[in-house]
C-alpha positions in Angstrom: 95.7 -88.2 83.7 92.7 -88.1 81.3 92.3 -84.8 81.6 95.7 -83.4 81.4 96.5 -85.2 78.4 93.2 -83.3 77.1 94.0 -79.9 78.1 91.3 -79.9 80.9 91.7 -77.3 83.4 89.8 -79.2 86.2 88.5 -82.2 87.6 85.6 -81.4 90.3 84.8 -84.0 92.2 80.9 -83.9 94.5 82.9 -85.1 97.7 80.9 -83.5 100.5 82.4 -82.4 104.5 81.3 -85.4 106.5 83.6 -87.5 103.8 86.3 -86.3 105.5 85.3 -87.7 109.2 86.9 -91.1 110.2 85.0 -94.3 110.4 86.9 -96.0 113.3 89.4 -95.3 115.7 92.1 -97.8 116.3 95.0 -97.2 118.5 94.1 -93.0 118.7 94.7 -93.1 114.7 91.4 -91.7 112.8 90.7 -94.4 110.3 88.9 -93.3 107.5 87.6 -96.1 104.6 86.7 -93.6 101.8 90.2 -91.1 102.4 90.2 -90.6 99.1 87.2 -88.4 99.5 88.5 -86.7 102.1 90.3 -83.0 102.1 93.5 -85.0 103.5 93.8 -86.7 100.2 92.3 -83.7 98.0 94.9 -81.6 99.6 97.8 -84.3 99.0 96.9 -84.7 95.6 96.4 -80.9 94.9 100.2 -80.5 96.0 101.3 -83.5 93.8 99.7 -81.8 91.0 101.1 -78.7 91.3 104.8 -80.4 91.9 104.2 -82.2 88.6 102.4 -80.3 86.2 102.0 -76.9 87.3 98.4 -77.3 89.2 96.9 -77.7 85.8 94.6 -79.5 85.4 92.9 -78.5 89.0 91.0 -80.7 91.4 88.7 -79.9 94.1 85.1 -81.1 95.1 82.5 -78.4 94.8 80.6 -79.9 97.5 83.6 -79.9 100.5 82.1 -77.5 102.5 78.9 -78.2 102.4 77.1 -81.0 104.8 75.0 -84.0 104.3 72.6 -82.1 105.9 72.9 -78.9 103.7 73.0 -81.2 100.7 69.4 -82.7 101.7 67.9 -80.1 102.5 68.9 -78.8 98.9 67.8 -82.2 96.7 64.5 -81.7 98.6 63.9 -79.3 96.4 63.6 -81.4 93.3 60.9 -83.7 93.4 61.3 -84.5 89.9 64.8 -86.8 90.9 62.6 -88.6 94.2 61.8 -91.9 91.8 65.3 -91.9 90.2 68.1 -91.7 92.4 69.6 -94.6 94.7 71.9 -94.9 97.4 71.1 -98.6 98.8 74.0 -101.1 98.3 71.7 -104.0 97.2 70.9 -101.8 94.1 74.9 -101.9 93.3 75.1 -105.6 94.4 78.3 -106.3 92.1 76.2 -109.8 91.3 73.5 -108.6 89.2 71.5 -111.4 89.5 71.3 -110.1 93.3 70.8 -106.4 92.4 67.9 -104.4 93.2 66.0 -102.2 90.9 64.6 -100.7 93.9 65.8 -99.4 97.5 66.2 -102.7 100.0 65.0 -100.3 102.8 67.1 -102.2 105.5 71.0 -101.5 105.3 72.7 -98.7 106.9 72.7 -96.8 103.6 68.7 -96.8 103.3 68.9 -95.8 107.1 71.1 -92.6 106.5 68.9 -91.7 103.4 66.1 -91.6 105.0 67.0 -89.9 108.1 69.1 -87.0 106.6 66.1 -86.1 103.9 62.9 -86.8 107.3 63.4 -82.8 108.2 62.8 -81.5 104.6 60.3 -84.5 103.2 57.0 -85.5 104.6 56.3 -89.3 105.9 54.5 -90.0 102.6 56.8 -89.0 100.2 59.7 -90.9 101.7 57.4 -93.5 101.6 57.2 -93.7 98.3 60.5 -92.9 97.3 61.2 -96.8 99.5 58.2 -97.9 97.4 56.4 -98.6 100.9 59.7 -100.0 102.5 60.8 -97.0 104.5 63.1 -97.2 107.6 62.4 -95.1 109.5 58.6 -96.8 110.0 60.4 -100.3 110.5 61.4 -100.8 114.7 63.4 -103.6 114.0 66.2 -101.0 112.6 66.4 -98.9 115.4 69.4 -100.4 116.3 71.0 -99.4 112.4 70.2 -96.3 113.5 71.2 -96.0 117.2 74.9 -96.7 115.1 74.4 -94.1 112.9 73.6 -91.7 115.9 76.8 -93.1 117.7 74.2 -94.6 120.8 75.5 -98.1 120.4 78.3 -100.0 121.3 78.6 -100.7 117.5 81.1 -98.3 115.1 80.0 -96.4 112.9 78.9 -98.5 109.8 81.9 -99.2 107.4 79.6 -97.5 104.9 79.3 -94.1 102.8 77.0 -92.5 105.5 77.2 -89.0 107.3 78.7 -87.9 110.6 77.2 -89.1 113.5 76.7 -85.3 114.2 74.7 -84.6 111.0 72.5 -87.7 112.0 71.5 -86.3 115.5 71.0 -82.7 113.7 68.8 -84.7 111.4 66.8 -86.2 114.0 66.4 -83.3 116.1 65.0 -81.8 113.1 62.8 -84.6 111.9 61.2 -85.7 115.2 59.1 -82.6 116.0 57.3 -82.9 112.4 53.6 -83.6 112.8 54.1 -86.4 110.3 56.3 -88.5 112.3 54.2 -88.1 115.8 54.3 -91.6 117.1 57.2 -93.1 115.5 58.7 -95.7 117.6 62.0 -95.6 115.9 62.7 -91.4 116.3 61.0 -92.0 120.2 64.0 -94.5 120.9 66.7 -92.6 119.4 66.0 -89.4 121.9 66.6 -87.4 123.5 69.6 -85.9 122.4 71.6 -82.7 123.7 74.4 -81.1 123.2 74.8 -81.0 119.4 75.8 -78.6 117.0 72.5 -76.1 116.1 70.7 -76.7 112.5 72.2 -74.0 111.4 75.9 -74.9 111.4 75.3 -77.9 109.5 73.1 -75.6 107.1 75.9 -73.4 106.5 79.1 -73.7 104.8 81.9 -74.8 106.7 85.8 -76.4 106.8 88.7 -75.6 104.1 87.9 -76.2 100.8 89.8 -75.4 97.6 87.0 -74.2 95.2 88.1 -71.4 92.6 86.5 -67.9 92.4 85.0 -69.0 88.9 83.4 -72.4 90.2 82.3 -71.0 93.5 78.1 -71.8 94.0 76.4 -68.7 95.4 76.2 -70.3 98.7 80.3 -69.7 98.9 80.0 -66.1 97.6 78.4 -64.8 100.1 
């Protein structure tokens, strides 16, 4: 609404692929706790729009086809965000008397983060960037991620995490590295067949609704 009444002509949203996967199956429906990240709701609301007001302003994510994977892979790039960003939930603890000014290092969140960047970043940096709290070095998680991998009896956490896919990918990819040799929690997660190559999760992939003009190069070619 905000940016129709001020003549906007788009609202891009940074909602990547894997936002679109359900968290839970019940009764053979797909149940998915962030839909409106998804490309169902995009798509819903992209139709709405232009039923209403003429598909201006636009809305699409600029991130829709792109993986969890792809999206690490890319951030790794830019050490100069490592001691800045946050994706723990105890660092958004509504409470802030509870609220963390660092990563907790233990929920489901701190798991995923730290799995999905292990291919691109070595042991020590992730280390750091958990100020010495890392998960991937803790056993007593291996069961967080065993849920994230879709190896448990447990669903998928009701979190903001990647596709079970993306997190075998990501372990495939991070086990081999010379800097994890010996790490109990990687050993118990394998070994794992029969999932998509590296390079389909590297690559664009899915419907998305980006325009021509706000197309990243990765789209273009």
């Amino acid at each position: 609404m905000a940016a129709a009444l001020d003549g906007r002509d788009a609202v891009v949203m940074s909602n990547e692929w894997s936002a679109s996967v359900g968290t839970v199956e019940v009764d053979g429906r797909s149940i998915n706790h962030q839909y409106s990240k998804g490309e169902a709701f995009e798509n819903s609301l992209r139709s709405v729009l232009a039923e209403t007001l003429a598909g201006r302003p636009d809305y699409f994510s600029l991130l829709r086809p792109f993986t969890e994977l792809w999206i690490a892979r890319r951030f790794a790039a830019y050490p100069q965000y490592f001691d800045h960003f946050r994706s723990c939930n105890r660092a958004f603890h509504l409470d802030p008397a509870r609220r963390l000014d660092r990563w907790c290092g233990r929920c489901d969140k701190c798991c995923f983060i730290d799995l999905i960047l292990a291919p691109f970043l070595d042991e020590p940096t992730l280390r750091r960037v958990f100020d010495g709290r890392e998960p991937l070095a803790d056993p007593a998680l291996v069961g967080r991620f065993q849920a994230l991998l879709g190896l448990s009896s447990e669903n998928k956490p009701w979190e903001c995490v990647g596709d079970v896919t993306e997190c075998r990918v990501a372990t495939l990819l991070a086990a081999p590295r010379r800097d994890r040799a010996g790490s109990a929690v990687l050993a118990a997660l394998g070994p794992l067949s029969g999932e998509p190559t590296p390079e389909e999760l590297l690559t664009p992939h899915g419907r998305h609704f980006v325009p021509d003009r706000y197309a990243p190069d990765d789209l273009l070619v």
